[in-house]
N, C-alpha and C positions, 0 to 999 in steps of 0.2 A: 880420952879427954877431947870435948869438943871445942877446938882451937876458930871454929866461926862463930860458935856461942859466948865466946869469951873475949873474940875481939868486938861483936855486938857487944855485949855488956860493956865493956870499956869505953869503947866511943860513944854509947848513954851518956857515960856520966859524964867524961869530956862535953859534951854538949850540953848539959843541966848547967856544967860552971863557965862556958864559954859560948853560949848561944849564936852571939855571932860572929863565929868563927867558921868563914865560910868552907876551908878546906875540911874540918871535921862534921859540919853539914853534910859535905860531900858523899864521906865515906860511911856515914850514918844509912844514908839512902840506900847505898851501894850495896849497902849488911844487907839493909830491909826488901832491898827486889834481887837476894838469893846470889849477886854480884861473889865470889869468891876470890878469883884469878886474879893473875897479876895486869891483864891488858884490861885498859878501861878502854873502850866503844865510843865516844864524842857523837851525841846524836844531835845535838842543836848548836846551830851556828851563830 
């Protein structure tokens, strides 16, 4: 089971019923540039 395929799919849909929902924004992106890990990088100040 692809447990990063399935947390992309989910946070989709969370974002279809919650668009502005910055934190699940977040982790949408996160899915889509390959982001897995649990350390998130802070690149902009």
């Amino acid at each position: 089971r692809d447990h990063a395929a399935d947390a992309a799919e989910r946070f989709a849909v969370l974002h279809a019923e919650n668009p502005d929902d910055p934190l699940v924004a977040f982790y949408v992106e996160r899915l889509r540039d390959g982001e897995l890990g649990t350390k998130i990088k802070m690149t902009e100040k």
